[in-house]
C-alpha positions, 0 to 999 in steps of 0.5 A: 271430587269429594274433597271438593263438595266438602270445601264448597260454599253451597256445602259449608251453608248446608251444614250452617243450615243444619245446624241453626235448625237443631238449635231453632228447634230446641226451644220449641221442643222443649216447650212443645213437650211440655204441651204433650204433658198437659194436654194428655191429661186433658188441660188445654195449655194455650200459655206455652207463650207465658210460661216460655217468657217466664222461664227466659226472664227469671233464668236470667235473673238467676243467672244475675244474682248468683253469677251461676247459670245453671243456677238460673236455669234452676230458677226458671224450672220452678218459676214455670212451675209455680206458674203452671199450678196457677194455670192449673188452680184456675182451670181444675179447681174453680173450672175456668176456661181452657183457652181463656186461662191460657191467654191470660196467663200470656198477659199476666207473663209480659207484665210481668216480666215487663214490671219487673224488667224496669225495677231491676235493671232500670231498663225497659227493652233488656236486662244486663249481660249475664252469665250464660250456657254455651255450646260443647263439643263432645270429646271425638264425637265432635271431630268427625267430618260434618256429623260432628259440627252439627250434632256433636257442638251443640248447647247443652239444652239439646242434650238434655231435649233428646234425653228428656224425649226418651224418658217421656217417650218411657213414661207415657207408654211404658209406666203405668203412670203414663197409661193413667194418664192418656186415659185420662185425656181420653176418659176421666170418669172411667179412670175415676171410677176405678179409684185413681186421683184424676186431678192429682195427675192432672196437676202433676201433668201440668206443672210437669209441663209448665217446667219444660215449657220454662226450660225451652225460655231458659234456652232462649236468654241464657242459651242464645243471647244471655241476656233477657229482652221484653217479648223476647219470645215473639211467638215461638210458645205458639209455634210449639203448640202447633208443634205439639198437634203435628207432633200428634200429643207424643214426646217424639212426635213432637221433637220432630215436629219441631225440627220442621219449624226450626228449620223455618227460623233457620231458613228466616235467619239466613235468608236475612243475612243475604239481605232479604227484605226482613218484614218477609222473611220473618213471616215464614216460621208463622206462615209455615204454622198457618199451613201446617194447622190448616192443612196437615193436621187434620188427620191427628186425632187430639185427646178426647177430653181436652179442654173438658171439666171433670167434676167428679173425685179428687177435684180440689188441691 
């Protein structure tokens, strides 16, 4: 009996299912992470969209000039940094506009990367082929039954996501940094008043952030299709910031937060290759966020002082 549920078709898509919603989700975990970082210190990060595509292109443009993809994926960790401390400079030092910030930062990151598509490879839909970051299978971990075909033959990006969630998971709640730092998207001018730097964790925060949001692009070009298509993150930096609020601002929150939508591209993904009409299927994922912002959320309780400027101590870089 149970040698025939195990060769069944019905099993063997339950498993593929499973499967595609881990990697689905993991962009969107590693981005979504990347908004608990900034928006625990109080900065409203709505260009999660930006830094991802970001990270995708000058991960493949890494991969391009050195032949070497992890060197890419290098490359885009310090362009989502760089990007970040723009976002970062504009919102701390001359006050900007949380959101307004954040949309710009999206528009300035497709032109960008549109621009830039044209001048290097002459193309304006995609770049060239690449090296690129392919699955593993984790020696005898990976040959047990079912387990090991979903969880053990997985890209290293995933790896790294659960990693990255347990040390952020220690970071915020069992450092001091991390206690400074929720109280600082709690209330700055009490953890200014006792001497402590408000905006310099505030940066860190959010280039820290803007690195993890460029590490879930990276996945995309150089862990799905190593190569870099314009737009090539449709939406998914928006997914994650819903991600982030269901997630309730905390690292493991948010992974399995993520894990909900992964699996709403991966149900997208399959109901099209059994020839669903493909103008529905790929509204789930975004109907699936529409329902979780406007109906299962209200009971998180985001920081209290985001989106607020603070003008007091160490505003200035």
């Amino acid at each position: 009996m149970l040698e025939q549920i195990l060769n069944s078709e019905a099993f063997f898509l339950t498993m593929a299912l499973l499967a595609s919603t881990l990697r689905m989700a993991t962009p969107l975990g590693l981005a979504a992470m990347g908004a608990v970082y900034s928006e625990r210190a109080g900065v409203v990060n709505l260009g999660l969209e930006g830094l991802m595509l970001v990270g995708a292109f000058f991960g493949v443009l890494g991969s391009y000039l050195t032949g070497n993809a992890w060197l890419g994926v290098l490359l885009a960790v310090i362009s989502g940094g760089v990007l970040a401390f723009l976002l970062a400079l504009v919102t701390l030092r001359y006050k900007a506009n949380h959101v307004v910030a954040g949309v710009a930062l999206n528009l300035l990151s497709l032109g960008l990367t549109s621009v830039l598509l044209v001048a290097i490879w002459g193309n304006r839909g995609k770049s060239a082929d690449v090296e690129g970051i392919y699955p593993v299978n984790i020696p005898f971990l990976s040959d047990i039954p079912v387990l090991g075909e979903i969880f053990f033959r997985q890209s290293p990006f995933f790896y790294l996501l659960i990693i990255l969630m347990v040390i952020s998971w220690f970071l915020f709640y069992r450092t001091k940094w991390g206690l400074r730092l929720r109280a600082i998207g709690e209330n700055p001018a009490a953890v200014d008043s006792l001497g402590i730097p408000v905006n310099t964790y505030k940066y860190i925060a959010v280039i820290a952030g803007g690195m993890l949001a460029a590490l879930g692009g990276a996945y995309l070009s150089l862990g799905e299709l190593s190569l870099f298509g314009r737009n090539m993150v449709s939406g998914r930096g928006y997914i994650a910031l819903a991600a982030n609020i269901l997630g309730n601002w905390n690292p493991v929150g948010v992974v399995l937060s993520s894990l909900l939508f992964g699996f709403a591209n991966a149900v997208e993904m399959n109901l099209q290759l059994y020839g669903w009409p493909t103008q529905f299927v790929q509204m789930i994922p975004y109907v699936v966020t529409i329902f979780v912002l406007g109906g299962l959320v209200r009971k998180v309780e985001a920081p209290k002082a985001l989106g607020e400027h603070f003008d007091r101590g160490d505003t200035h870089v």
